[in-house]
Chimera marker file (.cmm) of the C-alpha trace (Angstrom):
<marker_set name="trace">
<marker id="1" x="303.834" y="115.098" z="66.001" r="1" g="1" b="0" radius="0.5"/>
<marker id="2" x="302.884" y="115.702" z="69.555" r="1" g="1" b="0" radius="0.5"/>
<marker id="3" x="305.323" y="117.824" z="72.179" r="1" g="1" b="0" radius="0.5"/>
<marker id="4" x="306.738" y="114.550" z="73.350" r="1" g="1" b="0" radius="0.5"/>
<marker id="5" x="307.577" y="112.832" z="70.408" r="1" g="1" b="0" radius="0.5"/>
<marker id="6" x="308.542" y="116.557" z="68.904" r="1" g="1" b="0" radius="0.5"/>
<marker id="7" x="310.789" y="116.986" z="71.910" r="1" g="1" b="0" radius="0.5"/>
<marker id="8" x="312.722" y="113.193" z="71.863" r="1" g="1" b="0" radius="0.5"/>
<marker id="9" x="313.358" y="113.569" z="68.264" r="1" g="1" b="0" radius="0.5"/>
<marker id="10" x="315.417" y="117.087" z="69.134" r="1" g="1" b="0" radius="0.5"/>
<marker id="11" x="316.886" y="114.873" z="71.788" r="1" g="1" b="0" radius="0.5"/>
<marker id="12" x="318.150" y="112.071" z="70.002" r="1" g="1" b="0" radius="0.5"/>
<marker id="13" x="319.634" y="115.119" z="66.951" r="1" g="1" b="0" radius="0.5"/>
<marker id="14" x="321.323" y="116.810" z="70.316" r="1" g="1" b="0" radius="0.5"/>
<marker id="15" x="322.951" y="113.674" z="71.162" r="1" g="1" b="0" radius="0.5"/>
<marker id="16" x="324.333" y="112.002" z="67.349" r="1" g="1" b="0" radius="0.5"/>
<marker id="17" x="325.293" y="115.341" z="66.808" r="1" g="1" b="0" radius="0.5"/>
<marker id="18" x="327.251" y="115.575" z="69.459" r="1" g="1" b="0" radius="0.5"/>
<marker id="19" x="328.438" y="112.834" z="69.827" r="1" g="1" b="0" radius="0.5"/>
<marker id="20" x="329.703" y="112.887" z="66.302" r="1" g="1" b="0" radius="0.5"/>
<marker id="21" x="331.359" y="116.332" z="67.314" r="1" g="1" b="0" radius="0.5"/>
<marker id="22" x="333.197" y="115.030" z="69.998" r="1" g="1" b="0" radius="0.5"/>
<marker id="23" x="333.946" y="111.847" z="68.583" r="1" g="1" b="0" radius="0.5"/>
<marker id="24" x="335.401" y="114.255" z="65.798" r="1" g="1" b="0" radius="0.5"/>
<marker id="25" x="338.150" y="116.291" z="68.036" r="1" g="1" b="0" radius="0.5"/>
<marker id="26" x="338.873" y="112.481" z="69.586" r="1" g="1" b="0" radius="0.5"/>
<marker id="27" x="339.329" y="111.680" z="66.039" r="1" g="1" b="0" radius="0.5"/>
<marker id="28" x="341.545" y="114.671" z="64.858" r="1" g="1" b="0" radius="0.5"/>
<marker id="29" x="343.671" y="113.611" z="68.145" r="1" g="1" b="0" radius="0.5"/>
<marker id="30" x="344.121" y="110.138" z="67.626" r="1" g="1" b="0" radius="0.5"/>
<marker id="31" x="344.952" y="110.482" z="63.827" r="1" g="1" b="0" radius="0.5"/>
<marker id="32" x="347.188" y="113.953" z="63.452" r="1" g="1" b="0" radius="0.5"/>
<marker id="33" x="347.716" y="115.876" z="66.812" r="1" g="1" b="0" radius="0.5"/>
<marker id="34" x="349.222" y="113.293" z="68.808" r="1" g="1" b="0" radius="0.5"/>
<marker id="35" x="351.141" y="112.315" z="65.883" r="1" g="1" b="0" radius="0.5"/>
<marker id="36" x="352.825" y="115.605" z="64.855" r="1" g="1" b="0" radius="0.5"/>
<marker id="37" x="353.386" y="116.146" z="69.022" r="1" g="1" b="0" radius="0.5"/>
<marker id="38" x="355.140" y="112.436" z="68.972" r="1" g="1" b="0" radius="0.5"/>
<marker id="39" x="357.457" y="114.186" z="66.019" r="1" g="1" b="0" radius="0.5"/>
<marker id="40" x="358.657" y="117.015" z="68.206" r="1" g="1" b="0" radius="0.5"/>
<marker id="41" x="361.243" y="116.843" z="70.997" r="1" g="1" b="0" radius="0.5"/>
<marker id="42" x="359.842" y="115.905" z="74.393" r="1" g="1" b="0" radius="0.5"/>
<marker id="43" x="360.115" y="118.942" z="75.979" r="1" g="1" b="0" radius="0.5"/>
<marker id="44" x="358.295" y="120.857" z="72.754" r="1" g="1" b="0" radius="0.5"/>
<marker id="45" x="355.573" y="117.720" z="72.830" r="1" g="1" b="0" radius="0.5"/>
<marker id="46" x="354.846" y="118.295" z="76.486" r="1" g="1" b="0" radius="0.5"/>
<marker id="47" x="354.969" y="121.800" z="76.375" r="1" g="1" b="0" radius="0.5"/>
<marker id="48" x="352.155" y="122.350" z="73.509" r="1" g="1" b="0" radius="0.5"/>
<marker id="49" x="350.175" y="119.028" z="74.810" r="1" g="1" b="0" radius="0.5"/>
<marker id="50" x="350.499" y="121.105" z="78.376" r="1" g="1" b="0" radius="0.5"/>
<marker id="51" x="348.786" y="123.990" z="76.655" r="1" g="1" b="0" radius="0.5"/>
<marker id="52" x="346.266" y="122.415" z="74.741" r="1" g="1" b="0" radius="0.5"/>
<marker id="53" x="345.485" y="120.639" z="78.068" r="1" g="1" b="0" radius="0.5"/>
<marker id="54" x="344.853" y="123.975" z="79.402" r="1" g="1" b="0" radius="0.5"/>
<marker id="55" x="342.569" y="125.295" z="76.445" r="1" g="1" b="0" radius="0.5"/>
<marker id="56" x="340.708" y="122.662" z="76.110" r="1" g="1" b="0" radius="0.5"/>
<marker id="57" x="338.641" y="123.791" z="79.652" r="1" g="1" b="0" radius="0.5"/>
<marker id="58" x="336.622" y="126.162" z="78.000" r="1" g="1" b="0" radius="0.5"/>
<marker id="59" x="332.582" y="126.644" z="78.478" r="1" g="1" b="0" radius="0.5"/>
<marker id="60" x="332.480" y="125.482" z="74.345" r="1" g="1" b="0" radius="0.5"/>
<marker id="61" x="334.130" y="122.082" z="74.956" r="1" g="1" b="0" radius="0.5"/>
<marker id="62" x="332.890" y="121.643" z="77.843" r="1" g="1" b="0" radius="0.5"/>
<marker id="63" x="329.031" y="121.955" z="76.982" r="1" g="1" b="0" radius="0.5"/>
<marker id="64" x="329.923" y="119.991" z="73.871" r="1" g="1" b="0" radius="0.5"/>
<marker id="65" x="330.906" y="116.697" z="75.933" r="1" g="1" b="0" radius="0.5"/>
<marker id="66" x="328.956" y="117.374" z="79.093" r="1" g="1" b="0" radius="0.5"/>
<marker id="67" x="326.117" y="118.576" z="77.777" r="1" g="1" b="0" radius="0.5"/>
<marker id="68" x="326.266" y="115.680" z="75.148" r="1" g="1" b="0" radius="0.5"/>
<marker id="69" x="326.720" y="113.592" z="78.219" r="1" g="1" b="0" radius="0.5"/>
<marker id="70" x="323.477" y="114.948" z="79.708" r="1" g="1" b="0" radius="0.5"/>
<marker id="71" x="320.913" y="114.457" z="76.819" r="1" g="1" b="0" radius="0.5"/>
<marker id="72" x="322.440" y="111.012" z="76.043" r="1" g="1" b="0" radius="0.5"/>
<marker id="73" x="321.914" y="110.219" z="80.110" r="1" g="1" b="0" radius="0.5"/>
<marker id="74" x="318.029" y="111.150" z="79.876" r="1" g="1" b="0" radius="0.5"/>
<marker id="75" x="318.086" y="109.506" z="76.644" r="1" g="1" b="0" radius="0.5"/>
<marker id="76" x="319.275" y="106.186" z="78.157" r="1" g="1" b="0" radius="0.5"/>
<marker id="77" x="316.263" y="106.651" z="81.103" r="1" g="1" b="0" radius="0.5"/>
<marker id="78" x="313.988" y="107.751" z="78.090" r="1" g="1" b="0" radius="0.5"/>
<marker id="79" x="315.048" y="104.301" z="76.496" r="1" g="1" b="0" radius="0.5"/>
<marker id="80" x="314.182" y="101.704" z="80.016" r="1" g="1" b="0" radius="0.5"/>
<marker id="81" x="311.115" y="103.605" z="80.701" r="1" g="1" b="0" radius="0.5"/>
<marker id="82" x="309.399" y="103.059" z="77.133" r="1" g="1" b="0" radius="0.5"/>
<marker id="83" x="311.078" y="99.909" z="76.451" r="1" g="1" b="0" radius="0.5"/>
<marker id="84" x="308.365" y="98.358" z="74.486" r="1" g="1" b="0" radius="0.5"/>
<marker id="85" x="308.777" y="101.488" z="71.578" r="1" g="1" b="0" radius="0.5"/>
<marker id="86" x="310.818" y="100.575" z="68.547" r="1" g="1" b="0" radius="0.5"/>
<marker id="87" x="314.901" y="101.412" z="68.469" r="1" g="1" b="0" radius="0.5"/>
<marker id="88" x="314.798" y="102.108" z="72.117" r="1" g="1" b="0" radius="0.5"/>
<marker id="89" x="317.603" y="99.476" z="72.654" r="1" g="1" b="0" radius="0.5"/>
<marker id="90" x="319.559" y="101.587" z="70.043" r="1" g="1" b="0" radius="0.5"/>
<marker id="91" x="318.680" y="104.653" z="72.368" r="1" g="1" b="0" radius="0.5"/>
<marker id="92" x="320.372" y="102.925" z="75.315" r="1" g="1" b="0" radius="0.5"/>
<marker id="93" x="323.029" y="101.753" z="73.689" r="1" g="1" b="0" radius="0.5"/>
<marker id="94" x="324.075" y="105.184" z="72.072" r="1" g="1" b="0" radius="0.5"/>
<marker id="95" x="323.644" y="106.486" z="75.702" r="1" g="1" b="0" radius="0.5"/>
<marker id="96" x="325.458" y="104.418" z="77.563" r="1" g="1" b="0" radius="0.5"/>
<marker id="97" x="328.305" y="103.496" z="74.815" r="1" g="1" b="0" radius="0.5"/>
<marker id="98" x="329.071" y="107.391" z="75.097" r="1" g="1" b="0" radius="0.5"/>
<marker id="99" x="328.576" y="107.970" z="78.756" r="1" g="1" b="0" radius="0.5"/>
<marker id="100" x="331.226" y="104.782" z="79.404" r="1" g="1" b="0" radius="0.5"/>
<marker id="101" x="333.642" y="104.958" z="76.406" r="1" g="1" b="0" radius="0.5"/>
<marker id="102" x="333.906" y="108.632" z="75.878" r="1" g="1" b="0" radius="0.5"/>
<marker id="103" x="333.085" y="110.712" z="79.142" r="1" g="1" b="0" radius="0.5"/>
<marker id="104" x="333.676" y="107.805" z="81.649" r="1" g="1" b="0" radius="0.5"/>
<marker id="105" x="337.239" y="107.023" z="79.954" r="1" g="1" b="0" radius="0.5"/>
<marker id="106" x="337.777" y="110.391" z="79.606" r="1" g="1" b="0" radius="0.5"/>
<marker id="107" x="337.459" y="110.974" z="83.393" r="1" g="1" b="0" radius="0.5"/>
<marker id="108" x="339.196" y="107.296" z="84.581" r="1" g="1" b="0" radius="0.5"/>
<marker id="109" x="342.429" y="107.210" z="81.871" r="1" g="1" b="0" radius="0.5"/>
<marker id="110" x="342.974" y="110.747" z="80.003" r="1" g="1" b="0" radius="0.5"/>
<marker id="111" x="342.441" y="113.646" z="82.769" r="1" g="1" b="0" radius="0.5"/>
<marker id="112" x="344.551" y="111.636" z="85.114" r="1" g="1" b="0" radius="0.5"/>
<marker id="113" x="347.412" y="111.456" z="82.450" r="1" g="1" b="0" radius="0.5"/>
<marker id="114" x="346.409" y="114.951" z="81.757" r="1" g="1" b="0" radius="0.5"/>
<marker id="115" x="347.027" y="116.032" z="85.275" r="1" g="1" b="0" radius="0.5"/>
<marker id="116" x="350.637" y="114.003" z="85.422" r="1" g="1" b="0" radius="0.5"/>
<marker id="117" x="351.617" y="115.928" z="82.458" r="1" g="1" b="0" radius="0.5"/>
<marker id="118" x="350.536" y="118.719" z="84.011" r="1" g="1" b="0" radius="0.5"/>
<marker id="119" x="353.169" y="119.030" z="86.918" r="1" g="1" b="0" radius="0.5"/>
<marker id="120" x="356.118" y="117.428" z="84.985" r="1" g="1" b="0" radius="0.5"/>
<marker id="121" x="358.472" y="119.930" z="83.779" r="1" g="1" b="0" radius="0.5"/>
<marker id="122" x="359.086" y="120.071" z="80.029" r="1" g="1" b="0" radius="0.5"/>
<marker id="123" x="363.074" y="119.941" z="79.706" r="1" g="1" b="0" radius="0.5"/>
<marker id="124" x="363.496" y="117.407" z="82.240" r="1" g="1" b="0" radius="0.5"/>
<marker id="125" x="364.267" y="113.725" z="82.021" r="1" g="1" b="0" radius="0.5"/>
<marker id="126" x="361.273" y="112.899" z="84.094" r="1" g="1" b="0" radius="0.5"/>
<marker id="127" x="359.558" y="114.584" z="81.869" r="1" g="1" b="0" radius="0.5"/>
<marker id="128" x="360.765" y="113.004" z="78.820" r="1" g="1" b="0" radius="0.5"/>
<marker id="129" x="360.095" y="109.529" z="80.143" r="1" g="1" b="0" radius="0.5"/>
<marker id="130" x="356.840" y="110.956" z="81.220" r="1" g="1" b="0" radius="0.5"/>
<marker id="131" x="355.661" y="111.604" z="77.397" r="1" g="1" b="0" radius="0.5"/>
<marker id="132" x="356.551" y="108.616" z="76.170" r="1" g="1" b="0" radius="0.5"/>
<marker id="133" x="354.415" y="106.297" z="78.062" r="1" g="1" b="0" radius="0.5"/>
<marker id="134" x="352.098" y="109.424" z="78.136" r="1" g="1" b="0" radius="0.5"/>
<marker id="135" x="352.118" y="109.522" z="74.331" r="1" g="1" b="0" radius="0.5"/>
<marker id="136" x="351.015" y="105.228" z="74.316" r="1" g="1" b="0" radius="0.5"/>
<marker id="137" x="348.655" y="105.422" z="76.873" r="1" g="1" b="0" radius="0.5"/>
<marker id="138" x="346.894" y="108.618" z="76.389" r="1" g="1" b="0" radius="0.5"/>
<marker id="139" x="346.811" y="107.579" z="72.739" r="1" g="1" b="0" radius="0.5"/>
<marker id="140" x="345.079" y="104.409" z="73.336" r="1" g="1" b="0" radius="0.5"/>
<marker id="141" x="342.256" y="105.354" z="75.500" r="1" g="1" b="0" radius="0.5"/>
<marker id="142" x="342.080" y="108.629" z="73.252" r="1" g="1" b="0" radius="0.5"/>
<marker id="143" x="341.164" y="105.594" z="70.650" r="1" g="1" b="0" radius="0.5"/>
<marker id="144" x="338.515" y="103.987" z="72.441" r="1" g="1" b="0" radius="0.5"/>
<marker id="145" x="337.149" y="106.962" z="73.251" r="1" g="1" b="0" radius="0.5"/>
<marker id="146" x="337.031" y="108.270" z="69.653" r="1" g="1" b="0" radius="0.5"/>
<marker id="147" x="335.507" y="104.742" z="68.336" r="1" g="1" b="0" radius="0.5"/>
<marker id="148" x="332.831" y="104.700" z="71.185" r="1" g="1" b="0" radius="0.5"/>
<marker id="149" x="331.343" y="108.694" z="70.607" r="1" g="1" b="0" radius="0.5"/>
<marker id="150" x="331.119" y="107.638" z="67.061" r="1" g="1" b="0" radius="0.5"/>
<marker id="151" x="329.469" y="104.543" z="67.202" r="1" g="1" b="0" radius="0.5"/>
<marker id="152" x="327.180" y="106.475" z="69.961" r="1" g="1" b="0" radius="0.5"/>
<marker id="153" x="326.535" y="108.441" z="66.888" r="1" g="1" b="0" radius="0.5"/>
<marker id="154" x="325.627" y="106.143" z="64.736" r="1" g="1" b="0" radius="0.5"/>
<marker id="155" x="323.317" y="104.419" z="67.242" r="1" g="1" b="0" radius="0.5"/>
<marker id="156" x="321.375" y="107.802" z="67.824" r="1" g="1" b="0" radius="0.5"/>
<marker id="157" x="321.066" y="108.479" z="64.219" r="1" g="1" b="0" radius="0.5"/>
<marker id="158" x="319.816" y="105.101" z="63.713" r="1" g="1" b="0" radius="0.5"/>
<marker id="159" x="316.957" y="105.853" z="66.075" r="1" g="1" b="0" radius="0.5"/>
<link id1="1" id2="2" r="1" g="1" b="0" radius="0.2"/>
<link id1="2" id2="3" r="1" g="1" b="0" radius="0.2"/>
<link id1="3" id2="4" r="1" g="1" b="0" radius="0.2"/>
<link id1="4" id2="5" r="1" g="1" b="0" radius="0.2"/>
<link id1="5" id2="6" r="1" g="1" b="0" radius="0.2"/>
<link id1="6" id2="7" r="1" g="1" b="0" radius="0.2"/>
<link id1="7" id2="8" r="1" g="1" b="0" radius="0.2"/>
<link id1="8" id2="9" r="1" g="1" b="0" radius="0.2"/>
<link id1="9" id2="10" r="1" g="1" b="0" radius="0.2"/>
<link id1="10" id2="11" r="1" g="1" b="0" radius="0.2"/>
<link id1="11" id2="12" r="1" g="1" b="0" radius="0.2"/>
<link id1="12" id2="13" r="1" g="1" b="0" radius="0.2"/>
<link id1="13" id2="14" r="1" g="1" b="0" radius="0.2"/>
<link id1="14" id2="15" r="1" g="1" b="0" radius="0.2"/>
<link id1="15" id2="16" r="1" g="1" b="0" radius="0.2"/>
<link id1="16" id2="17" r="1" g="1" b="0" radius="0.2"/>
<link id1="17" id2="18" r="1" g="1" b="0" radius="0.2"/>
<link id1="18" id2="19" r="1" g="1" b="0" radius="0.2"/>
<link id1="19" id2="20" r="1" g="1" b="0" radius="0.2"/>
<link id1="20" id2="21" r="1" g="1" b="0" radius="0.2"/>
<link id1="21" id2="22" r="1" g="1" b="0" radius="0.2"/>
<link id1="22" id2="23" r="1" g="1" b="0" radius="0.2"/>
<link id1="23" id2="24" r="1" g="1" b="0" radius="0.2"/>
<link id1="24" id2="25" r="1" g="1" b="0" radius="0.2"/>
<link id1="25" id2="26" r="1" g="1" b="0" radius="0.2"/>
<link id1="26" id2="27" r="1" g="1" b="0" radius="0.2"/>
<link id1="27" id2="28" r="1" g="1" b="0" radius="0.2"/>
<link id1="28" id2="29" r="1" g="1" b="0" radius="0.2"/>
<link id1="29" id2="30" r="1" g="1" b="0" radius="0.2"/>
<link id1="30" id2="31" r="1" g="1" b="0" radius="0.2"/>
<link id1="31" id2="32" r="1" g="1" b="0" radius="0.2"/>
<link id1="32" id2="33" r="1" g="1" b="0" radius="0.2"/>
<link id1="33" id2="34" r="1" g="1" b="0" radius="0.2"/>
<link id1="34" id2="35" r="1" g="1" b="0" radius="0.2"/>
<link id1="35" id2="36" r="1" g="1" b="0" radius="0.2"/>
<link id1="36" id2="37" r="1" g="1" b="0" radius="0.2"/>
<link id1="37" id2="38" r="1" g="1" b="0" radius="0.2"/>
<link id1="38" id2="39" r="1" g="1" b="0" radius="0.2"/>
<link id1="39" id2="40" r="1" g="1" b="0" radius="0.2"/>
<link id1="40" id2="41" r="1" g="1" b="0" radius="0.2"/>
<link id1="41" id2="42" r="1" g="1" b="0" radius="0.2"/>
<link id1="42" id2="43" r="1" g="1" b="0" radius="0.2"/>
<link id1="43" id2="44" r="1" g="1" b="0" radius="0.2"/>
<link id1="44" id2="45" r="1" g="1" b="0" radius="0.2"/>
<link id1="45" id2="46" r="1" g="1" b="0" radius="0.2"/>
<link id1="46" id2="47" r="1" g="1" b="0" radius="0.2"/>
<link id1="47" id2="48" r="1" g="1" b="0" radius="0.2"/>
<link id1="48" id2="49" r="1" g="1" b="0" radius="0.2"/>
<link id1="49" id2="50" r="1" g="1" b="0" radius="0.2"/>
<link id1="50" id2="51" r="1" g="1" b="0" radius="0.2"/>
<link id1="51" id2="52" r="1" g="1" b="0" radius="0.2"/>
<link id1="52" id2="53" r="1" g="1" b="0" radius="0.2"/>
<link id1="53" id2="54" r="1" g="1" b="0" radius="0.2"/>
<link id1="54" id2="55" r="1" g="1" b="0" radius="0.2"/>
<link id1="55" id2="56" r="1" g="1" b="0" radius="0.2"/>
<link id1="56" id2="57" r="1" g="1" b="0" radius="0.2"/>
<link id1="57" id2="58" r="1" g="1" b="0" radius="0.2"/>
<link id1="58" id2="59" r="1" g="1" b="0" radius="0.2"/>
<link id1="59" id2="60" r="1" g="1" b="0" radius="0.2"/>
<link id1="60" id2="61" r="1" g="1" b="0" radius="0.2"/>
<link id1="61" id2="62" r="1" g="1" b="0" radius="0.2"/>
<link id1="62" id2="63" r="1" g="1" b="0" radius="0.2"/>
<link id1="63" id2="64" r="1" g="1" b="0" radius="0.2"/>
<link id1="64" id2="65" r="1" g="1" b="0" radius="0.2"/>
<link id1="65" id2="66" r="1" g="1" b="0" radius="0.2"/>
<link id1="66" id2="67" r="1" g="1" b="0" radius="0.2"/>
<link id1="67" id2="68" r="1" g="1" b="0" radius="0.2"/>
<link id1="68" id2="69" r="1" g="1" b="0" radius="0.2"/>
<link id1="69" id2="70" r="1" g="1" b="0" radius="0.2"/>
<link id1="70" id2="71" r="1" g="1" b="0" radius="0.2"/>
<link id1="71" id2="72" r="1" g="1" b="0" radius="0.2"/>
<link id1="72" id2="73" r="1" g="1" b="0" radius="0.2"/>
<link id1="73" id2="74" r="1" g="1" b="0" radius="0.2"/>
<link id1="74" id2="75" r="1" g="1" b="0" radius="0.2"/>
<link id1="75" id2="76" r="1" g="1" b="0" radius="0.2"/>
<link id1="76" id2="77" r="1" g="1" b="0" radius="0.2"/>
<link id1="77" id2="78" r="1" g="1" b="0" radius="0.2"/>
<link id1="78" id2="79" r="1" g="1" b="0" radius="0.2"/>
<link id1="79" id2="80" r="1" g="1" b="0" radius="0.2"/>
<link id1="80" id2="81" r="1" g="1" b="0" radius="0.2"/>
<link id1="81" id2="82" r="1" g="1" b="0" radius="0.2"/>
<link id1="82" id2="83" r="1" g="1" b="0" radius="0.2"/>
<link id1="83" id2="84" r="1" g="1" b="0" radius="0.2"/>
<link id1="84" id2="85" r="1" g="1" b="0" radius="0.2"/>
<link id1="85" id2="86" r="1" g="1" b="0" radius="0.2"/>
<link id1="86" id2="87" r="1" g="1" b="0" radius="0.2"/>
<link id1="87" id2="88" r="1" g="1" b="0" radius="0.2"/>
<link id1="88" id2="89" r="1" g="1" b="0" radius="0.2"/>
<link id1="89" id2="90" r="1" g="1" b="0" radius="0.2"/>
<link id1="90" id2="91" r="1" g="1" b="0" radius="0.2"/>
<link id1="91" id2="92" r="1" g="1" b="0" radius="0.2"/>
<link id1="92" id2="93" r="1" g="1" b="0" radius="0.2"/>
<link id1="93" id2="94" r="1" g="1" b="0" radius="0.2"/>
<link id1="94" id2="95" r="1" g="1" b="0" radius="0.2"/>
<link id1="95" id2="96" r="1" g="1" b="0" radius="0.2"/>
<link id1="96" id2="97" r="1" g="1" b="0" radius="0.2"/>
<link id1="97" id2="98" r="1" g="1" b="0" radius="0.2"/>
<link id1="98" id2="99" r="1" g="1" b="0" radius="0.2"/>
<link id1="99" id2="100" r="1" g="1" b="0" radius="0.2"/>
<link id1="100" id2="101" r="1" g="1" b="0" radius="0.2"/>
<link id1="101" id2="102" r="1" g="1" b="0" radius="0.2"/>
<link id1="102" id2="103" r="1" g="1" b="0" radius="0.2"/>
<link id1="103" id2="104" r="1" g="1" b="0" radius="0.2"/>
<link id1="104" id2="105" r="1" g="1" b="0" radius="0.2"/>
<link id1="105" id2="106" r="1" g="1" b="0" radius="0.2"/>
<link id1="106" id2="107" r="1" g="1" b="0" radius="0.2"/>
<link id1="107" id2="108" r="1" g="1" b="0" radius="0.2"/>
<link id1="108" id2="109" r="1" g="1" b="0" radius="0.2"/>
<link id1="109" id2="110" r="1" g="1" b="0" radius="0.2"/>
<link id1="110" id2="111" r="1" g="1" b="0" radius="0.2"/>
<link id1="111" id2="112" r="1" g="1" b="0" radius="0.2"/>
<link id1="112" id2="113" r="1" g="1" b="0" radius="0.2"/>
<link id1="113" id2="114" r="1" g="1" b="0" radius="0.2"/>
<link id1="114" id2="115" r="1" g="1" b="0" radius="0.2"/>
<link id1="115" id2="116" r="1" g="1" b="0" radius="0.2"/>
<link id1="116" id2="117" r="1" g="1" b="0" radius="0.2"/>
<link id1="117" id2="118" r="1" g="1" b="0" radius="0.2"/>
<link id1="118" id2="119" r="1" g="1" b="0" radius="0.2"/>
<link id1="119" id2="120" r="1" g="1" b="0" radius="0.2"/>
<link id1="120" id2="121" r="1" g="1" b="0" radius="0.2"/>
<link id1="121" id2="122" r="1" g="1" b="0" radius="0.2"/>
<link id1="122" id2="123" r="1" g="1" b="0" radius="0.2"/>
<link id1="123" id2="124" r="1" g="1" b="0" radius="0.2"/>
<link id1="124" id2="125" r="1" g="1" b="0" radius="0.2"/>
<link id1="125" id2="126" r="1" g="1" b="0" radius="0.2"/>
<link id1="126" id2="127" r="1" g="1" b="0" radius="0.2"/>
<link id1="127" id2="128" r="1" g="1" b="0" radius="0.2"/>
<link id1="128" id2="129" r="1" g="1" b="0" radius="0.2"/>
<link id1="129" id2="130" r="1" g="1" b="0" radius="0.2"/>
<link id1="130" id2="131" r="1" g="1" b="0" radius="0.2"/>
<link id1="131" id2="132" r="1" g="1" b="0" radius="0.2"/>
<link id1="132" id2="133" r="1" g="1" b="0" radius="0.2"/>
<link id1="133" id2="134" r="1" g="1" b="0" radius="0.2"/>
<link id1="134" id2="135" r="1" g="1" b="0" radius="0.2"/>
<link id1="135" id2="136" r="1" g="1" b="0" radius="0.2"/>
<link id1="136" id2="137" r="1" g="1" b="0" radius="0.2"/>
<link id1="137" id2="138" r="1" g="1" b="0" radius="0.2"/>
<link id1="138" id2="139" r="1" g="1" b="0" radius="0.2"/>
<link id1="139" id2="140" r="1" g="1" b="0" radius="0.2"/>
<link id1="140" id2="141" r="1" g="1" b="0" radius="0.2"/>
<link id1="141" id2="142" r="1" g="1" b="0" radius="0.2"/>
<link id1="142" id2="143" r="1" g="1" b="0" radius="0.2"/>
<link id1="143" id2="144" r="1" g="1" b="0" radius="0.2"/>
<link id1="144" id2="145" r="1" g="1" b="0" radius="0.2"/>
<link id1="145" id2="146" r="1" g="1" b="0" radius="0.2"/>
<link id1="146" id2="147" r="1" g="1" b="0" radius="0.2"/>
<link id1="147" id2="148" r="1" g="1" b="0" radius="0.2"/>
<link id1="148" id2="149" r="1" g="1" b="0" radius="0.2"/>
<link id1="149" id2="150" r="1" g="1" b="0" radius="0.2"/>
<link id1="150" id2="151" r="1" g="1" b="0" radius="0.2"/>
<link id1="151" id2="152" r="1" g="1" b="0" radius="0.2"/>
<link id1="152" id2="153" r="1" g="1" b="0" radius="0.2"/>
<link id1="153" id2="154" r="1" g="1" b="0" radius="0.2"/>
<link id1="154" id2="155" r="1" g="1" b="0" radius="0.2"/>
<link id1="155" id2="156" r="1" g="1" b="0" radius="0.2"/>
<link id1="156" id2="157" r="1" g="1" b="0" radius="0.2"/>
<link id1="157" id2="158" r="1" g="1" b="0" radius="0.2"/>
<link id1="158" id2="159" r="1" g="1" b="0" radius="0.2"/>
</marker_set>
């Protein structure tokens, strides 16, 4: 295996892996932690979604989707330069499926929902009418999100 073909094959492990790691916490979100916040009064949902919101910057997360993000990017340039090389369509797809569905709706829909949520204060009505089209929306984009770093996944592991 030469350095090249050593070094894409790390690579394309980097990137299913995480993408299947952050396509996992977008998973435990969409199926249990924005459910059992829905269950709690507003002012408790918005309070501990506030907080998570807040935890959530940390260098560990943060490498996990950014750094994702990066390998997956050079990945997706890997993929158009060598074009004629088996699976590199499944290369670009993979890259760009989790650039645009998980980091680029992650930047457009959820951290400006995030940053509403943010400002609102917990016991007021604002803020209770605030959570409930923040629990829809957030939810659904947290979905798309969740179904796109998976199948980015996939696509890498199938490379």
């Amino acid at each position: 295996m030469t350095l090249l073909n050593s070094s894409l094959f790390s690579f394309k492990l980097f990137a299913a892996l995480g993408c299947g790691l952050v396509g996992g916490v977008f998973f435990a979100f969409s199926t249990f932690v924005m459910p059992a916040l829905e269950s709690l009064q507003p002012a408790q949902g918005i309070a501990a979604m506030q907080s998570i919101n807040i935890k959530a910057i940390n260098p560990f997360f943060m490498f996990a989707i950014f750094g994702t993000a990066a390998v997956c990017l050079l990945l997706a340039i890997a993929a158009l330069l060598n074009w004629n090389q088996s699976r590199t369509a499944f290369l670009l797809a993979g890259g760009l499926l989790y650039l645009i569905g998980a980091v680029g709706v992650t930047i457009v829909f959820n951290v400006p929902l995030n940053d509403a949520l943010a400002v609102v204060k917990p016991e007021s009505t604002e803020g209770a009418n605030l959570w409930a089209r923040y629990l829809t929306n957030w939810t659904f984009w947290n979905h798309i999100r969740t179904i796109a770093a998976l199948i980015a996944s996939a696509l890498f592991a199938a490379s």
